[in-house]
C-alpha positions as a printed Julia matrix, in Angstrom:
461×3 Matrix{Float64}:
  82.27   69.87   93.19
  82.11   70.42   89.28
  85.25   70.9    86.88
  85.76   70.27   83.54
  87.79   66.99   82.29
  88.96   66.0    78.97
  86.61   63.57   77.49
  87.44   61.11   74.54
  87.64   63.01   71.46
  89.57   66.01   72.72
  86.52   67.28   73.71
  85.66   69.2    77.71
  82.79   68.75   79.68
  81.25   69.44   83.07
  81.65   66.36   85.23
  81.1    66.31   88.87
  83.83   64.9    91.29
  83.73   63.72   95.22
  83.79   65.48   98.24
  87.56   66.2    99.04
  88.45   63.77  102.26
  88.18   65.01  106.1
  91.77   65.15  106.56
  93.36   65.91  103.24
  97.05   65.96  102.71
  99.55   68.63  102.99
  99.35   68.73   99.12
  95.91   69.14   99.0
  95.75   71.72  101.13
  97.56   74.21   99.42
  96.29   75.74   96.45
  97.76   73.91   92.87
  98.69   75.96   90.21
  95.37   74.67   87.92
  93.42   76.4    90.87
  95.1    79.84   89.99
  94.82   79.49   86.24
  91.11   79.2    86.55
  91.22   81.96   89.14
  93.25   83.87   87.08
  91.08   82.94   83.76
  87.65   83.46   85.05
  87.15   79.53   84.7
  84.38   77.94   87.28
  81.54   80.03   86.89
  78.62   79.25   86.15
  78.96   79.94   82.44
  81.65   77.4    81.8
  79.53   74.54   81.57
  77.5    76.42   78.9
  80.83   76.88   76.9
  81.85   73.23   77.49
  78.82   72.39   75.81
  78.5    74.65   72.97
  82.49   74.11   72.08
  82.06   70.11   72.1
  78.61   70.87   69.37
  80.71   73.04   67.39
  83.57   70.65   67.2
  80.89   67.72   66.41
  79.59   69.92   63.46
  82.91   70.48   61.79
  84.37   67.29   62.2
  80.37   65.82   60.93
  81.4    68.15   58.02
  84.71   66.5    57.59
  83.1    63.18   57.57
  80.5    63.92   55.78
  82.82   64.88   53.14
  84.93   62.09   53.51
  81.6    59.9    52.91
  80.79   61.19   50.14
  84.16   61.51   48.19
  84.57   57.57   48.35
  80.63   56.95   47.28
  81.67   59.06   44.36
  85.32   57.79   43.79
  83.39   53.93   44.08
  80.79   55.58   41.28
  83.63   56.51   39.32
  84.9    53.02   39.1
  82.43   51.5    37.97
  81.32   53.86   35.2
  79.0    56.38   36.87
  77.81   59.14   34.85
  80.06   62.22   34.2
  78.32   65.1    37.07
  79.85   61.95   39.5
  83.27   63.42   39.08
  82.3    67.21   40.2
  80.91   65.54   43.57
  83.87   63.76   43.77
  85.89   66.84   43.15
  84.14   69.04   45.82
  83.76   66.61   48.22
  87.61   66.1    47.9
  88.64   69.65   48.07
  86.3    69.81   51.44
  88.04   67.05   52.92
  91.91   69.0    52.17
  89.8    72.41   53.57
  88.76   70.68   56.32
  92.2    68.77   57.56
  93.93   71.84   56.87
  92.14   73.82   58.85
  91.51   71.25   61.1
  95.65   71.65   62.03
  95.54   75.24   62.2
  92.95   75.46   64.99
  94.49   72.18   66.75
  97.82   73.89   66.6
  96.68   76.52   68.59
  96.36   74.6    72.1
  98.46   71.52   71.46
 100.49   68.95   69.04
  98.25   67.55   66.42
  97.55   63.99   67.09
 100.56   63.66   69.32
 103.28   64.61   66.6
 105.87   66.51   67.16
 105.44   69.01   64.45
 107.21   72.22   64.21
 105.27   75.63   65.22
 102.53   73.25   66.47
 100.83   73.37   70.51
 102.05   77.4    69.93
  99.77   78.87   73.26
 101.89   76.16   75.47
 105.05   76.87   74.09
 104.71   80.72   74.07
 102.59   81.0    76.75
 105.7    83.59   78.29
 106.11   85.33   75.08
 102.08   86.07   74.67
 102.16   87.7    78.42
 105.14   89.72   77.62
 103.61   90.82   74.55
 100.11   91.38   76.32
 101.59   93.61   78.73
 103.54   95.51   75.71
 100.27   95.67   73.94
  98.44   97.19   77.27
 101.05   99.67   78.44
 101.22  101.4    74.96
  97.61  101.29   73.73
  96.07  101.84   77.17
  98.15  103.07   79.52
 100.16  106.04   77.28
  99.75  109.07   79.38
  98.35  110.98   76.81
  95.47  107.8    76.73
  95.26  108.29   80.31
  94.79  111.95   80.5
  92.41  112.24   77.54
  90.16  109.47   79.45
  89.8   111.11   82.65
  89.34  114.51   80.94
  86.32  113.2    79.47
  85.21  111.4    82.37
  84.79  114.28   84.08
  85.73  112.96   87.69
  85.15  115.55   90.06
  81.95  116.56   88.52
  80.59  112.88   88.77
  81.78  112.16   92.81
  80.3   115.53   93.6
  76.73  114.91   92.2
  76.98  111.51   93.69
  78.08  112.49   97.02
  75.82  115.52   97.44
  72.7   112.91   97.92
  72.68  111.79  101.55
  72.13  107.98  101.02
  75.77  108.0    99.4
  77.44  110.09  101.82
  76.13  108.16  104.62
  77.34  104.93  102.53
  80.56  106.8   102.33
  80.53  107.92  106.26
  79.25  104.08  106.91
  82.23  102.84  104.81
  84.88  105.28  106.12
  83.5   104.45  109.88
  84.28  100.71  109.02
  88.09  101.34  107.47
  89.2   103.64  111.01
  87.87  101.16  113.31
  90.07   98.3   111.11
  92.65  101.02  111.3
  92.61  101.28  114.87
  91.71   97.78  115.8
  94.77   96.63  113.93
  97.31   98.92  115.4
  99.01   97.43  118.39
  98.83  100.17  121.33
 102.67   99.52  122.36
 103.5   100.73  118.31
 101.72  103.79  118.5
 102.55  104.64  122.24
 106.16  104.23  121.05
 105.29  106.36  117.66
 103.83  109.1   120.16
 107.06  108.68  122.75
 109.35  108.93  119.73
 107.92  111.55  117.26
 105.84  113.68  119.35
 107.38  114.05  122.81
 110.57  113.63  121.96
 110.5   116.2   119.19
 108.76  118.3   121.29
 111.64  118.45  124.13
 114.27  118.8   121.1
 113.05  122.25  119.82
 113.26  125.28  121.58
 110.01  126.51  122.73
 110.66  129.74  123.69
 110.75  131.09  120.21
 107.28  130.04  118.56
 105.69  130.61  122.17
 107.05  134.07  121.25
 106.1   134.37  118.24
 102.2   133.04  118.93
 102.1   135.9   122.02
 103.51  138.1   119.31
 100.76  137.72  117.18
  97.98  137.87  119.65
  99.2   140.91  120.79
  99.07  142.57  117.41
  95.74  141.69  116.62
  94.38  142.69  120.4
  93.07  139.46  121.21
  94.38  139.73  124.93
  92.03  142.18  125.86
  89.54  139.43  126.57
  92.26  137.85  128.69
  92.8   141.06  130.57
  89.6   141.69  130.93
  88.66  138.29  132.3
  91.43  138.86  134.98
  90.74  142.35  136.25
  86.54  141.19  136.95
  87.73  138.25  138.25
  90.48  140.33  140.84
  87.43  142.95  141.11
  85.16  140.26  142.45
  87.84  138.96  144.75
  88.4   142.2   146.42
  84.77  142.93  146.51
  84.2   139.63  148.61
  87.2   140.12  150.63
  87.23  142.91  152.97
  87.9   140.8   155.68
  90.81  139.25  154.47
  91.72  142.72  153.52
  91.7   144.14  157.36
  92.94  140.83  158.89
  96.16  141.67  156.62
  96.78  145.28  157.93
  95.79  144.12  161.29
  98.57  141.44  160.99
 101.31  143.93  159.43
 100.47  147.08  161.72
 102.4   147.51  164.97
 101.51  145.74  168.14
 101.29  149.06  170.15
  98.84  150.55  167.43
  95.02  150.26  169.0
  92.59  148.21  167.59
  90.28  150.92  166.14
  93.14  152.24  164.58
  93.63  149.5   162.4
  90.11  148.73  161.61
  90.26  152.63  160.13
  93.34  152.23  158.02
  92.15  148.74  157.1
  88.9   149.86  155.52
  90.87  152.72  153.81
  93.07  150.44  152.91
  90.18  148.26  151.17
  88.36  151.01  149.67
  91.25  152.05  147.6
  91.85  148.75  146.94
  88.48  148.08  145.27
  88.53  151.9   143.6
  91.61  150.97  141.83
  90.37  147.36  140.84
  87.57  149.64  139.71
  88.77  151.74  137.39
  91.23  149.44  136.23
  88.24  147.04  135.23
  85.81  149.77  133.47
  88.81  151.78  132.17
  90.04  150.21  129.18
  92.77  153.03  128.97
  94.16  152.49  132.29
  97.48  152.71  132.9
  97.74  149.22  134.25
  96.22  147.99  131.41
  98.82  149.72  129.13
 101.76  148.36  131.51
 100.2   144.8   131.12
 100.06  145.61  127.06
 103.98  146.73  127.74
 105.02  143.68  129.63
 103.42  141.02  127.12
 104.81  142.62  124.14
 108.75  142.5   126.0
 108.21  139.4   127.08
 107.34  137.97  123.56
 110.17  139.45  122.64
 112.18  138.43  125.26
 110.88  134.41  124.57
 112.43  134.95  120.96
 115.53  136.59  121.46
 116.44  136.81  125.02
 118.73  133.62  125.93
 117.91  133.5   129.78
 113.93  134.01  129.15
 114.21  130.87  126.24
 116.75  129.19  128.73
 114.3   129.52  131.81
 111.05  128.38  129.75
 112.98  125.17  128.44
 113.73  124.44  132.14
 109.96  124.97  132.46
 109.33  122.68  129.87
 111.4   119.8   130.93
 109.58  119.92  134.77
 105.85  120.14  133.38
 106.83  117.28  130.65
 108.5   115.02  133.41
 105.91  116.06  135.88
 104.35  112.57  136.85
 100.42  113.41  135.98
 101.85  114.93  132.64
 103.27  111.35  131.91
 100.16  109.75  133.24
  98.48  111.72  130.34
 100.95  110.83  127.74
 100.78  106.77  128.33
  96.78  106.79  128.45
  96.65  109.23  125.35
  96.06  106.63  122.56
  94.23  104.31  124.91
  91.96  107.41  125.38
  91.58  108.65  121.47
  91.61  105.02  120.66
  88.3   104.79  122.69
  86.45  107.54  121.1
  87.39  106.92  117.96
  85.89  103.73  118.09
  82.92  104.83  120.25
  82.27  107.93  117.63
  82.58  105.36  114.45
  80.08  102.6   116.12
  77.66  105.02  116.51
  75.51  106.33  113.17
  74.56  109.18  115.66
  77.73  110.11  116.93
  78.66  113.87  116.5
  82.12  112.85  114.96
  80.1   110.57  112.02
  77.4   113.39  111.67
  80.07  115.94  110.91
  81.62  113.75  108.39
  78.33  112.93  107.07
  77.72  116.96  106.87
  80.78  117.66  105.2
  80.54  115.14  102.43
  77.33  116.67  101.08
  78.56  120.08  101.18
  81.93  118.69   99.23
  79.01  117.54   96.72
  77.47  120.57   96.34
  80.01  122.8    96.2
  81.31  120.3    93.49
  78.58  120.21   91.44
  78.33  123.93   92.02
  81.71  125.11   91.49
  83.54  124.85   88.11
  86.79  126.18   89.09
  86.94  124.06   92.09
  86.11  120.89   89.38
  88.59  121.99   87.16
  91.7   122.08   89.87
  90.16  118.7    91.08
  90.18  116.8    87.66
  93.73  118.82   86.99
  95.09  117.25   89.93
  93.84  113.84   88.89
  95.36  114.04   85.28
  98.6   114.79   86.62
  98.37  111.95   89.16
  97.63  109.85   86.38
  99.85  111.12   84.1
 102.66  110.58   86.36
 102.4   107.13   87.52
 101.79  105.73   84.33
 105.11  107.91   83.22
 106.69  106.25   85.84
 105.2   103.19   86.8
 103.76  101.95   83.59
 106.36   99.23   83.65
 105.2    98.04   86.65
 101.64   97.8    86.37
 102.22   95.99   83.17
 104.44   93.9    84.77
 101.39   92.15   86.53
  99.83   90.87   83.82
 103.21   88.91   82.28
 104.05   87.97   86.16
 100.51   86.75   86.49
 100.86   84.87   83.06
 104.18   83.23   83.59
 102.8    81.62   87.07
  99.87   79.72   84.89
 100.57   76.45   83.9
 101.39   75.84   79.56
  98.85   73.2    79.08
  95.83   74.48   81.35
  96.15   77.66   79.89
  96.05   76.08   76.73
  92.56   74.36   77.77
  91.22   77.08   79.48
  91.66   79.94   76.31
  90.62   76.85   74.03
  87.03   76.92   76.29
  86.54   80.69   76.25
  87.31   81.06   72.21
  87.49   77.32   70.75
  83.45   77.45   69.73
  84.47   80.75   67.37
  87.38   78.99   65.8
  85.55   75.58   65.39
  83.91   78.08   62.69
  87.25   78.21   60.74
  86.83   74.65   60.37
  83.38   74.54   58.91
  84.46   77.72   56.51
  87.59   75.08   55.64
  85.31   72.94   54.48
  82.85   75.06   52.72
  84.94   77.38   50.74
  87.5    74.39   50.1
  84.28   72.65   48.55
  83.61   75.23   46.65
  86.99   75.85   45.03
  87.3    72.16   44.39
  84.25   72.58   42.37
  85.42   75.43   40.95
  88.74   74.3    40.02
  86.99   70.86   38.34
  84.6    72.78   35.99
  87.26   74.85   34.75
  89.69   71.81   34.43
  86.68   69.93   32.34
  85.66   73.14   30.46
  89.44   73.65   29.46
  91.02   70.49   29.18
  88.52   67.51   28.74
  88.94   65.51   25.63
């Protein structure tokens, strides 16, 4: 594998190392902290080897510079000695100067990532030594410049949130991605939750609450509301063709009963007689009662709903008899039955339905996305509530959470190591300040010149 390595001359390049053993240690199998500094830095791609290179040509050109200079200011110091002519002294004078702009600045950038040749010199190897103090001031610097609420809210105004999701979601190849992607998160959902948690969850929070509450009351108040609107008519209406039919298809069963109830002297005829009276009345009323939306039967039915809603709410036998109801159908063994295989049974379609791209539950979801989208992209009201939403969601975690965001970058600083943090920052920026160097040397060239003309203009003999 590649890495970078300090090479003679302070300088870092790409080398390549062996294959780590078969068996490696216990220490080389968990993760060192120079591992999570390049992690953490961005270090090992492909683009550090490029850096490597450009940083070691940069620092090659300065320090050329500084030699050059240093060259050049003993040639002309040696010419001075032995009686060069006068313009000898100005190149000895710049070249000078360079050399001081150069070393100087030559410090300065060193000091940055570590002691200058060794030394322990005061406010020197600063990035190692407030490597703590630069994360805590990082994450200062981020929570008040960039996350400010009124930062955060401005940017998400502009961004214009709502408007963006909806015209992206109202094409069908994104809300399929989206269906595709939400498919994918409920089966991990499902497939991770252990059936014994959620049967429990289920015994715990829905059955139990369930046999807690009275149910009387809301039954009542449900039947209530039916009532008022008329929706039991359909009911009642189901029920009286469904006893009309019966009756109609039953006239045996009709004369076998009066035959059974009449006395044993009465003859035979007799009861065949009073039987089919008996049915023909029967089916007349089941008649009228089934075309007859006025009937009085109907009206007693309306009459006995609406007291026995009210009954269900107020009435302490009716709500005491339909808890005893509810206790025997809950504790029934079939209604258990049901209960234990519930999860294993929405478990299965819900994984069934999100496998399939053609499954009714996934086309639905599919469906509803792109009419989200376009009633986004349609509705500006809707947008603005959206995006109002989000800036107060923003707004109020950053109020209250700022720290803690923030937090992450100084937590995530203090866990690199001092010195290859120090190497690592000196890659990504050391090529730039290798520049400071070479600008050390030019402008201190120049002012050496500068200050040497005026000296000779001023003062020479």
């Amino acid at each position: 594998m590649s890495g970078l390595r300090r090479t003679r001359g302070g300088h870092y390049g790409a080398v390549q190392t062996t294959p780590a053993p078969a068996r490696p240690s216990p220490d080389a199998r968990r993760p060192s902290r120079r591992v999570a500094v390049e992690v953490g830095l961005g270090v090992g791609s492909l683009s550090d080897a490029t850096k490597a290179r450009d940083l070691r040509r940069m620092k090659a050109l300065a320090t050329g510079l500084l030699l050059g200079a240093t060259v050049i200011f003993f040639l002309a110091r040696w010419g001075e000695s032995v009686g060069a002519p006068d313009w000898v002294g100005y190149v000895r004078a710049t070249a000078e100067a360079a050399m001081v702009g150069a070393l100087a600045d030559w410090f300065a950038v060193t000091a940055l990532f570590r002691r200058p040749m060794g030394l322990p010199i005061p406010h020197t190897a600063i990035i190692p030594r407030k490597k703590d103090q630069l994360g805590d001031s990082l994450g200062d610097f981020v929570g008040e410049n960039f996350l400010a609420e009124d930062v955060v809210r401005d940017k998400l105004g502009r961004v214009e949130v709502a408007r963006r999701v909806g015209e992206w979601i109202s094409e069908e190849p994104n809300a399929t991605r989206v269906t595709a992607e939400l498919a994918t998160a409920a089966r991990g959902v499902v497939t991770v939750l252990r059936d014994e948690d959620v049967q429990e969850v289920i015994d715990q929070v829905l059955v139990r609450k369930l046999l807690e509450r009275p149910l009387g009351p809301p039954l009542g108040t449900v039947l209530e509301g039916v009532l008022a609107d008329g929706s039991h008519h359909r009911l009642v209406d189901l029920i009286c063709d469904r006893a009309y039919d019966w009756v109609a298809v039953n006239h045996d069963t009709v004369l076998r009963i009066v035959t059974k109830q009449a006395p044993s002297w009465s003859p035979r005829f007799v009861d065949d007689l009073i039987g089919d009276r008996v049915f023909l009345e029967v089916q007349n009323f089941a008649w009228a009662v089934k075309t007859d939306p006025e009937h009085p039967l109907r009206k007693a039915v309306d009459t006995f709903l609406t007291e026995f809603a009210g009954d269900l709410q107020r009435d302490p036998d009716t709500i005491e008899r339909v808890e005893r109801v509810k206790f025997q159908v809950v504790e029934h063994p079939d209604v258990q039955r049901f209960i234990g295989k519930a999860w294993s049974t929405v478990k299965t379609l819900v994984l069934d339905a999100a496998a399939d791209p053609s499954s009714a539950l996934r086309l639905r979801v599919r469906d509803g996305l792109l009419a989200l989208g376009a009633r986004l992209s349609a509705d500006a009201e809707l947008r603005g509530k959206i995006d109002g939403w989000l800036l107060q969601a923003a707004g109020y975690v950053v109020r209250h959470y700022r720290r803690e965001i923030t937090t992450l970058i100084t937590d995530t600083v203090s866990r690199w190591d001092a010195e290859e943090t120090s190497r690592k920052v000196e890659l990504q920026v050391g090529r730039d300040l290798q520049f400071i160097r070479i600008n050390g040397t030019v402008v201190g060239a120049l002012a050496g010149l500068a200050i040497y003309t005026v000296s000779q203009l001023f003062f020479a003999g």
